[in-house]
C-alpha positions as CSV (number, residue, x, y, z in Angstrom):
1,X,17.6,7.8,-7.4
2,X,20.2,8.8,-9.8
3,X,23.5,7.3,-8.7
4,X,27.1,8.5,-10.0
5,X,29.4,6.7,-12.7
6,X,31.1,5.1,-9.7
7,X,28.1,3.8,-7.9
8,X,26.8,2.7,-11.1
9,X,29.9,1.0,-11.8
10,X,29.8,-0.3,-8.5
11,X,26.2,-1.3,-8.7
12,X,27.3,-3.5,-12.1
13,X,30.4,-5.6,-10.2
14,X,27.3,-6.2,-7.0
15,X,25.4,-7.0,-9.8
16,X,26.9,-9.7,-11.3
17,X,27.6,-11.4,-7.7
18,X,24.5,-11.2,-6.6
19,X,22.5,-12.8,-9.9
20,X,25.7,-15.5,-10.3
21,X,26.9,-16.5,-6.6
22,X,24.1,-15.5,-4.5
23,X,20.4,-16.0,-6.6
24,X,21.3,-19.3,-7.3
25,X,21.8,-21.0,-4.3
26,X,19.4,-18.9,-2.3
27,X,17.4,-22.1,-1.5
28,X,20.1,-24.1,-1.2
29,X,21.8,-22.0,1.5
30,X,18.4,-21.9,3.7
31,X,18.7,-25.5,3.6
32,X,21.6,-25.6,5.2
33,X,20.8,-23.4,7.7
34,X,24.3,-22.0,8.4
35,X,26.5,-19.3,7.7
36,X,28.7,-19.9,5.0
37,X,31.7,-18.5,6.1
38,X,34.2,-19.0,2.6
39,X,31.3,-16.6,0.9
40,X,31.3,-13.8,3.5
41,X,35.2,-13.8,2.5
42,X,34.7,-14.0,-1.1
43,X,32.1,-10.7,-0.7
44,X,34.9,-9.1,1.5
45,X,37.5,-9.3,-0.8
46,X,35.0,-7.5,-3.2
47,X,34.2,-5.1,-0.4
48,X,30.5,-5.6,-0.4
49,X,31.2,-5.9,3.6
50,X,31.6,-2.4,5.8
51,X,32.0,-0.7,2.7
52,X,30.8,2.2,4.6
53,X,34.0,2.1,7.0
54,X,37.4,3.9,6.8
55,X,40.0,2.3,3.9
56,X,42.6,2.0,7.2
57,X,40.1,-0.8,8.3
58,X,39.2,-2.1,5.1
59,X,36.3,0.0,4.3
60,X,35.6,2.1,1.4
61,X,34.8,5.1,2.7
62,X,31.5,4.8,0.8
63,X,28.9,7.1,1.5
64,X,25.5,5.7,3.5
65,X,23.2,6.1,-0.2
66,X,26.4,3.5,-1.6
67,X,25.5,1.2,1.2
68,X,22.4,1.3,0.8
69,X,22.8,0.3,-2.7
70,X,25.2,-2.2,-2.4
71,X,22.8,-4.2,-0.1
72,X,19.8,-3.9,-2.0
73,X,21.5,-5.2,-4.4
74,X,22.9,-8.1,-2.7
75,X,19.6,-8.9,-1.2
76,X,18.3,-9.6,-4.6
77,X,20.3,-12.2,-4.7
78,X,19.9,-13.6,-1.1
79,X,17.8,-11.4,1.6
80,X,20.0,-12.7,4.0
81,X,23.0,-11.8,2.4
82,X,21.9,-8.6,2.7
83,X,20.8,-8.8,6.3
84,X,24.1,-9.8,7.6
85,X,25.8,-6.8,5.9
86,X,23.2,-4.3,7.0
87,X,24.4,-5.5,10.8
88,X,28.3,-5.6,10.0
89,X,27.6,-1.9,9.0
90,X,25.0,-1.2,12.0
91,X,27.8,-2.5,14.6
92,X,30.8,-1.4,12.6
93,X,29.6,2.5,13.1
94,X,29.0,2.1,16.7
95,X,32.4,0.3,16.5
96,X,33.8,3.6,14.9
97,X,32.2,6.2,17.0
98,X,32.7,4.5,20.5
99,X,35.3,2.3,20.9
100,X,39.1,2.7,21.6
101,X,41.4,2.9,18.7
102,X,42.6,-1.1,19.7
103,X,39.6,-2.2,19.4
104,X,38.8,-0.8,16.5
105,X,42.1,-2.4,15.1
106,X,41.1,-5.7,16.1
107,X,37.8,-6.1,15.1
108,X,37.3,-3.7,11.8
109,X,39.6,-5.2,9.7
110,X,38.5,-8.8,10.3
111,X,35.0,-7.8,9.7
112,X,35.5,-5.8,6.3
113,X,37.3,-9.3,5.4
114,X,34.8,-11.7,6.2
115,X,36.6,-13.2,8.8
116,X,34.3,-12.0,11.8
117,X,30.3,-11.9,12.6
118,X,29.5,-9.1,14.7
119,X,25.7,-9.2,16.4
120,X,23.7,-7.0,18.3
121,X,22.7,-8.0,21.7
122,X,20.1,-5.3,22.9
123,X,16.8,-7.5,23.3
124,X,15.7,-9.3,26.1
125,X,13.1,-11.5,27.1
126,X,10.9,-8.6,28.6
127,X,12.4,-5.7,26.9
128,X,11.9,-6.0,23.1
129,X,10.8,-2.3,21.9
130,X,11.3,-0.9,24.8
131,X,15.2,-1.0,25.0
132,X,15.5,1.1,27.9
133,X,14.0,-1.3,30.3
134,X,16.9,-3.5,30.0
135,X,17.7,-5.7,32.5
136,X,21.1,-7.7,32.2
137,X,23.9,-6.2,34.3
138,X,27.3,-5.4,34.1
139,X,29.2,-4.4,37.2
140,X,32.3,-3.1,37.5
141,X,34.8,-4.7,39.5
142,X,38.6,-2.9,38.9
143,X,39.7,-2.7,35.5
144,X,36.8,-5.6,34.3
145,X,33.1,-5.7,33.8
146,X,31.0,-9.2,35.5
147,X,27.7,-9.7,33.0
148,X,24.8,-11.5,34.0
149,X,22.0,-12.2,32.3
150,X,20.4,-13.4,29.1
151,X,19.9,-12.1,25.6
152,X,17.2,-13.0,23.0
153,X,16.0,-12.9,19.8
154,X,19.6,-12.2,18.6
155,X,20.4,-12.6,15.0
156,X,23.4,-14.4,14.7
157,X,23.3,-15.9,18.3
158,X,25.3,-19.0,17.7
159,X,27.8,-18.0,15.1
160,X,29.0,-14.5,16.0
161,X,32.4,-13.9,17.0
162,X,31.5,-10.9,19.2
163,X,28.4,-9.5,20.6
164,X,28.0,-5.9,20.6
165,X,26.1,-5.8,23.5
166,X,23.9,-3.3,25.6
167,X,23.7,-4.1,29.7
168,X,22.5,-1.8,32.6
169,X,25.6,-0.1,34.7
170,X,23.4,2.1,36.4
171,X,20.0,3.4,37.4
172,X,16.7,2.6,35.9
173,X,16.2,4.0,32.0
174,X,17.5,5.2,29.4
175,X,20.8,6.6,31.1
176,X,22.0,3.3,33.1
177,X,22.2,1.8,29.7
178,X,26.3,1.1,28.5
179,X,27.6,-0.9,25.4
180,X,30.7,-3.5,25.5
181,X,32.0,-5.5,22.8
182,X,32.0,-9.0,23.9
183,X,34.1,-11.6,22.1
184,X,31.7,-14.7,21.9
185,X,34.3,-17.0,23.3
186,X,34.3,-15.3,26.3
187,X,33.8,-18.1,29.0
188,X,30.5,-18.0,30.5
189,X,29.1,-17.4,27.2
190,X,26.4,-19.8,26.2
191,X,24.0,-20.0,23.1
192,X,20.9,-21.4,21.7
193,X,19.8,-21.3,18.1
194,X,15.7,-21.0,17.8
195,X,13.5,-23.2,14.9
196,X,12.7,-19.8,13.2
197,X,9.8,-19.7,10.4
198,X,12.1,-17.6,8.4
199,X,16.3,-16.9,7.2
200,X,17.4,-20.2,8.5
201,X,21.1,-19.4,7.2
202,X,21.3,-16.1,9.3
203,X,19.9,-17.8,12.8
204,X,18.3,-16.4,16.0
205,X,18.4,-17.1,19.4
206,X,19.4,-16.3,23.0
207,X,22.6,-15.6,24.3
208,X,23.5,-16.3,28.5
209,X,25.6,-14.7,30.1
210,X,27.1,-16.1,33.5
211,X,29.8,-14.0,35.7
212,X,31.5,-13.0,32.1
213,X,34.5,-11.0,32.7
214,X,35.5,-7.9,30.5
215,X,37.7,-5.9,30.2
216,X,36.7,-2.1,30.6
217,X,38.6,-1.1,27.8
218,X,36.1,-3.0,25.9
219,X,33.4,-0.4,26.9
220,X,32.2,1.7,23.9
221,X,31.7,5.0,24.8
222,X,31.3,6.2,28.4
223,X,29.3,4.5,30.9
224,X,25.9,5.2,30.3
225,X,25.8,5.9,26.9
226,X,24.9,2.8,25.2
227,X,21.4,4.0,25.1
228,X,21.4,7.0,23.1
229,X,24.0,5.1,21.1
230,X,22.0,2.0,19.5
231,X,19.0,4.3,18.8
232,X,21.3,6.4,16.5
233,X,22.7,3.6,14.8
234,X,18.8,2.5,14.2
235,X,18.0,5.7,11.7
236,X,20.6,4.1,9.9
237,X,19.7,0.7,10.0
238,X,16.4,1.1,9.3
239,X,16.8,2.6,6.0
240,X,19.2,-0.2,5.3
241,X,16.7,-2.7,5.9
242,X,14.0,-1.0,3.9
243,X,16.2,-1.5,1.0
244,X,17.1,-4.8,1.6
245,X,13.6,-5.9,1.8
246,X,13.0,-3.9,-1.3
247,X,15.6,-5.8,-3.2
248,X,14.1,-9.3,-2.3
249,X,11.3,-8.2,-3.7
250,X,12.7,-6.7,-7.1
251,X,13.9,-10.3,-7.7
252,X,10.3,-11.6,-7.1
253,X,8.7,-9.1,-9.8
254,X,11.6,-9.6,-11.9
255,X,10.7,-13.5,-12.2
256,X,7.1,-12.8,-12.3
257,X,7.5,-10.7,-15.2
258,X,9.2,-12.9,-17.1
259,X,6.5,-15.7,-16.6
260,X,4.1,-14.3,-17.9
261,X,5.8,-13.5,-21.2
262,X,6.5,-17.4,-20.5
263,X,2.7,-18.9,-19.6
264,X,0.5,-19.2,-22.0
265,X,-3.2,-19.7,-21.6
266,X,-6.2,-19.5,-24.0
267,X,-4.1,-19.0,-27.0
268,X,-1.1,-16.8,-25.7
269,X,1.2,-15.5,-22.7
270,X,-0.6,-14.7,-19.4
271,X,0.8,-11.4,-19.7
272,X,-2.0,-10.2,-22.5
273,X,-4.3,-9.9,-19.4
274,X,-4.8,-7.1,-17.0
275,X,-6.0,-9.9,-14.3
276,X,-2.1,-10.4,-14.3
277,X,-0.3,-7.3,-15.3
278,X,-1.7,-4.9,-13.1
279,X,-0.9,-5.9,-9.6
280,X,2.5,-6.4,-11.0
281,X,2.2,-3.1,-12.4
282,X,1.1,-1.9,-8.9
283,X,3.7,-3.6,-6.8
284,X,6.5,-2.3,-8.4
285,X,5.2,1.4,-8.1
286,X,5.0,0.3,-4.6
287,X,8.5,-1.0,-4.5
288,X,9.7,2.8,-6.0
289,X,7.8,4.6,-4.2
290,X,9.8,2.7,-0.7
291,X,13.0,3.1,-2.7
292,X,13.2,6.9,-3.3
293,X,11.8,7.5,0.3
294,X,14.6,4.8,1.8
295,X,18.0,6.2,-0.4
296,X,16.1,10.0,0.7
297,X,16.7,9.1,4.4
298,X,20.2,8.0,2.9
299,X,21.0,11.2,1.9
300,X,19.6,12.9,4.6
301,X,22.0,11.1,6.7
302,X,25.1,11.6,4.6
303,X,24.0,15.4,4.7
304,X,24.4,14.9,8.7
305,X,20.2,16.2,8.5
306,X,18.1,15.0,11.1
307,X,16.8,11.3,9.4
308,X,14.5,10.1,11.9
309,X,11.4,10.3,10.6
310,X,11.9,9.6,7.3
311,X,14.0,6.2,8.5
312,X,11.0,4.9,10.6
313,X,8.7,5.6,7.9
314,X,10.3,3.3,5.6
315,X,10.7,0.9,8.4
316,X,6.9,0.3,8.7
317,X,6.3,0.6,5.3
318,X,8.9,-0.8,3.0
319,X,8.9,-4.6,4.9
320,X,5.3,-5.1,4.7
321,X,4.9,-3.0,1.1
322,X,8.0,-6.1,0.1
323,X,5.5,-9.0,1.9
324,X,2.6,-8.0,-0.1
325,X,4.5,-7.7,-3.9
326,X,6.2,-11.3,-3.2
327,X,2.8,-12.7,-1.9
328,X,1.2,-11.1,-5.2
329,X,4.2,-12.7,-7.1
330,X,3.8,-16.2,-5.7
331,X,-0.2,-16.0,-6.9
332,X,0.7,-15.3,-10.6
333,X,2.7,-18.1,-10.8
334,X,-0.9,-20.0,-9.9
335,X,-0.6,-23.9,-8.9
336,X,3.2,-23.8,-9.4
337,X,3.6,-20.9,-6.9
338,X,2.1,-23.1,-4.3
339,X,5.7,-24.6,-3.9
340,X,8.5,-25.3,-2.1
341,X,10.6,-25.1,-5.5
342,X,10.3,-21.8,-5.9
343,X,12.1,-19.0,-3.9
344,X,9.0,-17.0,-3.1
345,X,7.9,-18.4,-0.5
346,X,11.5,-18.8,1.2
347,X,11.3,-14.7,0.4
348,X,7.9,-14.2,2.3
349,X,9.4,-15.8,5.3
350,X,12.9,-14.0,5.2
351,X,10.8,-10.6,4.7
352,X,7.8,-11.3,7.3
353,X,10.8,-11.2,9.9
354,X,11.5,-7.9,9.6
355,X,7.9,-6.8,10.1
356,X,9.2,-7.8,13.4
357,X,13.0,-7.6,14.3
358,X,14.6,-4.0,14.5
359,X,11.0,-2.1,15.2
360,X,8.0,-3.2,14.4
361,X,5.5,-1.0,12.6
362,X,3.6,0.5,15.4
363,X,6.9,1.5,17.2
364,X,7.5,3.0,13.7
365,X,4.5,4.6,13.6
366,X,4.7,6.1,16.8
367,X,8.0,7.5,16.3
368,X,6.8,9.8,13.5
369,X,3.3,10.7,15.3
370,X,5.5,11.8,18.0
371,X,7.4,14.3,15.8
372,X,4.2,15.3,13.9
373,X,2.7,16.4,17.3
374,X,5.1,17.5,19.7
């Protein structure tokens, strides 16, 4: 990908905060298990938050193949970093598109700041990849909305401060589907964080809704149209997270490199030997060949082209491609790899999630069968 002066530029500045404030305390932030919330408003005072929304809101106005840079770089320095601003910019163009200019007012600005956590609330407890068989209700009583129901497997559950959130106002499928924004101190509102094998700092859980009252002006879009709405948002997303998994696993084969310039065994550094250089060699054509096809959706979608495809492909394949380079990585580093004191293995768990969350690779897969054969 050949970027511009002013992405390059801007690569540099993300850069330098990603290798000084966010690589090393990686570790140290999964530890906590928590968001830290005076970071997320150091990064939006850099504008490494939304920088894909309008300048009124606090945005940059930066183009999706900007975004997509940004958080691959940040997720070098902490994959979940990079999560949480692949989400902010997920919810912040469904935001854009859908809700009233108000809203927008409200929450934009505080979320291109730092100040604010938006999540997305579309998965259920028996509706995972199959988002149009959702169950949780909103009903329309006057000028308000009552929710019931539950929400799981939400990123973010216990420390958002609004869930965008997709409930049935209708019929069965796709087009009973609508989307609110729901501030998460609503009352009736209550959470649960789950003991998660991976990105203890980001969180996941379920979400409860009981008789929650809101307003209708807090619909996004028209009745019905939640639906079509989150699966549009995905094709971005998607590519978004390839990246971001990509970038965790640059850092990986960045540190593996450099042992084995470090390691010496019988008579000189580890890296003389093929045994060690090749699948390090190999991964990292892996890792470009998943970065020109992710930043390709990118410009596909900045070029308002059809994206679908080529956002699902990376989907299935840039995750799992990021699982296996890391694993590799961890293995060079022999005996010492085998530890807790190294990010590696904190990297496999963070990536391994998103084999799962947002699609996993058979949905993926069947997406692009499905426009190879129709």
């Amino acid at each position: 990908m050949l970027f511009t002066e002013d992405q390059k530029t801007l690569q540099e500045a993300t850069q330098l905060f990603a290798r000084e404030r966010l690589l090393p305390f990686y570790m140290q932030r999964e530890r906590e298990a928590k968001m830290d919330r005076a970071l997320l408003r150091e990064m939006g005072a850099l504008g490494f938050i939304g920088p894909d929304l309008p300048a009124e809101y606090g945005g940059m106005d930066a183009s999706a193949v900007t975004t997509g840079m940004i958080i691959e770089t940040l997720s070098y320095g902490d994959f979940n970093i990079g999560a949480l601003a692949v989400v902010q910019s997920l919810c912040g163009a469904v935001l854009l598109r859908n809700a009233s200019k108000a809203l927008c007012e409200e929450w934009l600005p505080r979320v291109t700041k730092g100040e604010a956590i938006l999540a997305l609330a579309v998965t259920e407890p028996h509706a995972g990849s199959d988002a149009s068989a959702l169950r949780l209700r909103a009903r329309a009583e006057g000028n308000v909305y009552i929710i019931d129901g539950e929400k799981t497997s939400i990123t973010y559950a216990d420390c958002a401060d609004a869930f965008m959130l997709f409930a049935r106002t209708g019929g069965d499928g796709a087009r009973g589907v609508s989307a609110f924004l729901v501030p998460s101190d609503t009352p009736g509102i209550t959470r649960t964080r789950f003991n998660d094998v991976g990105s203890h700092m980001s969180g996941r859980g379920s979400v409860f809704f009981d008789a929650v009252r809101v307003p209708a002006a807090n619909r996004l879009g028209g009745e019905g149209q939640g639906f079509s709405e989150v699966m549009a948002g995905f094709d971005y997303s998607r590519a978004l997270i390839a990246l971001q998994c990509l970038g965790a696993a640059q850092a990986s084969v960045d540190e593996a490199w450099a042992y084995t310039k470090e390691r010496e065994a019988f008579g000189g550094p580890i890296a003389r030997f093929q045994g060690v250089t090749f699948p390090l060699v190999e991964g990292e054509t892996q890792l470009a060949a998943g970065r020109q096809l992710s930043y390709h959706a990118l410009e596909l979608r900045d070029a308002r082209a059809p994206h679908t495809v080529e956002a699902a492909m990376v989907k299935w394949f840039c995750p799992r491609t990021a699982f296996d380079v890391i694993h590799q990585c961890l293995l060079t580093f022999g005996h010492y790899g085998w530890s807790m004191d190294l990010p590696h293995q904190q990297r496999l768990r963070d990536v391994m999630g998103l084999e799962i969350g947002d699609g996993m690779a058979g949905i993926m897969k069947m997406i692009v069968a499905r426009a190879r054969t129709k």
